[in-house]
C-alpha positions in Angstrom: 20.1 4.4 24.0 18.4 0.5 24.0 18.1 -1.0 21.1 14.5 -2.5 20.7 15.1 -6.2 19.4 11.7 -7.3 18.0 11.8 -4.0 16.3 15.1 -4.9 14.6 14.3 -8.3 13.7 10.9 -7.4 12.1 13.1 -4.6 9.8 15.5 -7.6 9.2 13.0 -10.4 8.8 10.3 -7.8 6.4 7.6 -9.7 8.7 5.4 -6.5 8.5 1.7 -6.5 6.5 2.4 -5.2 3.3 6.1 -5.9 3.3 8.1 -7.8 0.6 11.6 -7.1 1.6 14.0 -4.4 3.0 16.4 -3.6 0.1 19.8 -2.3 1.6 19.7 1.2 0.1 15.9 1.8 1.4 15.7 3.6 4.7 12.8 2.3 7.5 10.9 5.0 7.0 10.5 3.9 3.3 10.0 1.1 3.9 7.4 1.3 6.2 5.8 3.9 3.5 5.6 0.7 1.1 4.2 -1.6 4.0 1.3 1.1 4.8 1.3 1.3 1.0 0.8 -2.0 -0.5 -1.6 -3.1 3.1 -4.1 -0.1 1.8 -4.3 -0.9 -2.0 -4.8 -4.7 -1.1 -7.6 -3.4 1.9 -8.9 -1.0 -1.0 -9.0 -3.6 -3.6 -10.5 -5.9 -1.3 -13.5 -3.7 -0.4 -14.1 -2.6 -4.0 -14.7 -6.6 -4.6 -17.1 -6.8 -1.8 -19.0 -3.8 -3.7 -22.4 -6.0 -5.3 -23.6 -3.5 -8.2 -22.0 -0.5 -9.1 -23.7 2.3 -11.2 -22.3 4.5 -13.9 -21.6 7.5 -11.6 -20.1 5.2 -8.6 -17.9 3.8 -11.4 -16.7 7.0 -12.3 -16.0 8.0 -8.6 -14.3 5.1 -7.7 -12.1 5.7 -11.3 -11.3 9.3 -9.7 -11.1 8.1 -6.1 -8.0 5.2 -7.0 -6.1 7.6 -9.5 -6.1 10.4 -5.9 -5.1 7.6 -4.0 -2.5 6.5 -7.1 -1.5 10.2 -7.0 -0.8 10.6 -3.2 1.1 6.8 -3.1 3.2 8.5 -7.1 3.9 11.8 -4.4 5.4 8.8 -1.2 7.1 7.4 -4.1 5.4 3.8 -4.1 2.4 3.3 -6.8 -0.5 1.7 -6.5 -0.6 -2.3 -7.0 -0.9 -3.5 -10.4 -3.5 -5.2 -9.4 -5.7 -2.5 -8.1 -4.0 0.0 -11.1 -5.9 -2.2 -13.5 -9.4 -2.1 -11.7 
């Protein structure tokens, strides 16, 4: 079996989007969960920003669209962002 190097160092390094560090007990596959994680609430968070006017009933569908996406990320074990929790 190789060994794939830049695969390694990346895991060793956290240089992946989304990444903040590998902490010893977490396994890769968790930790690329919280990459994928915290890369789609900041790409979510970002879009809702670019949104110009919202109206009541888009404000309540975004409100029930981030507490799914909050419920699915609670169910991988990594929440949303604070930042996009409080928007």
């Amino acid at each position: 079996m190789t060994s794939n190097t830049p695969l390694s160092r990346a895991f060793r390094q956290a240089v992946f989007p989304g990444s903040s560090s590998l902490g010893s007990s977490q396994s890769p596959a968790d930790f690329l969960l919280g990459c994928i994680s915290a890369s789609t609430c900041s790409s979510y968070l970002s879009y809702i920003s670019s949104i110009p006017r919202l109206t009541p009933t888009s404000c309540r569908q975004l409100a029930v669209d981030i507490s799914y996406l909050g419920d699915i990320l609670d169910d991988l074990g990594h929440p949303l962002s604070p930042e996009l929790s409080s928007a």
